[in-house]
Wavefront OBJ file of the C-alpha trace (Angstrom):
o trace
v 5.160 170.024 17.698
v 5.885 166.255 17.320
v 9.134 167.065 15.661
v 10.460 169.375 18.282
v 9.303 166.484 21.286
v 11.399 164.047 19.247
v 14.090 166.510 19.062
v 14.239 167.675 22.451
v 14.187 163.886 23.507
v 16.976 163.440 21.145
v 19.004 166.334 23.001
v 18.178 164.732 26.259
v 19.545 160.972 25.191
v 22.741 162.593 24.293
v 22.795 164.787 27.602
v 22.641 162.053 29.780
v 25.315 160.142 27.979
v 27.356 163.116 28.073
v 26.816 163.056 32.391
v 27.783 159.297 32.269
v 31.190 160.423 30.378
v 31.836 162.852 32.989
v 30.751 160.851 35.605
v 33.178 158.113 34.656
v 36.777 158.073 35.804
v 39.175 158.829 32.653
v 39.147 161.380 30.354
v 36.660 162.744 28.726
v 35.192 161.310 25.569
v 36.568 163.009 22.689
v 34.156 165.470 20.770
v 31.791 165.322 23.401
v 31.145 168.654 25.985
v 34.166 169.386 28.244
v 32.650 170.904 31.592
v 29.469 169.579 33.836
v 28.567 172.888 33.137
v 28.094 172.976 29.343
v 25.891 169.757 29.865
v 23.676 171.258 32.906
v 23.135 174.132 30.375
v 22.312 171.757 27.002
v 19.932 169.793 29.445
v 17.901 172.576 30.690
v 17.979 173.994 27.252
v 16.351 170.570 26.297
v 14.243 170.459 29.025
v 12.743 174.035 28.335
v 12.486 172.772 24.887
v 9.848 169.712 25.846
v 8.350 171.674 27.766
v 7.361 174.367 25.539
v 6.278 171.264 22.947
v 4.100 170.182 25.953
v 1.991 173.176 26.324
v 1.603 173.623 22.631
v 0.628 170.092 22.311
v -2.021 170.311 25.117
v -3.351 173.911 23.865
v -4.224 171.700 20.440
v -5.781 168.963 21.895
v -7.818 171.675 24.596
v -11.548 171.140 23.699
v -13.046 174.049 21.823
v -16.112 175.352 23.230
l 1 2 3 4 5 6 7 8 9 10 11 12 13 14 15 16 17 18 19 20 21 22 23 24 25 26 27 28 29 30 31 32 33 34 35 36 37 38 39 40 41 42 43 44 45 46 47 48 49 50 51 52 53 54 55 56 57 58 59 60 61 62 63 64 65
C-alpha cells in the first residue's frame, strides 16, 4: 500500500506541474499533456488512487477484536 501512496503522490507532483504549464502564458511544454482536460482526468485518476491506498491502509491498522 506504501508503494501505491508514493506513487499516486508521484502522479499528483507531476499533475500540478502540468496545471502550472497550462496555466502559464506560452506554449505548452513539450512532452507534457496538451488539454486541461487530460490533466483534470490524470489528477482525479491520482486522487482515486490515494484514496483507495487510504482505506486499505486504515483497514490494516483497524484494531482486531
Amino acid at each position: 500500500m506504501l508503494r501505491e501512496l508514493i506513487a499516486a503522490r508521484a502522479q499528483l507532483r507531476e499533475t500540478v506541474t502540468a496545471l502550472r504549464a497550462l496555466a502559464a502564458t506560452g506554449p505548452p511544454a513539450a512532452g507534457g499533456p496538451v488539454t486541461a482536460a487530460e490533466v483534470v482526468a490524470r489528477a482525479l485518476a491520482a486522487v482515486a488512487r490515494v484514496d483507495a491506498a487510504r482505506v486499505a491502509v486504515m483497514r490494516e491498522r483497524r484494531p482486531r477484536s
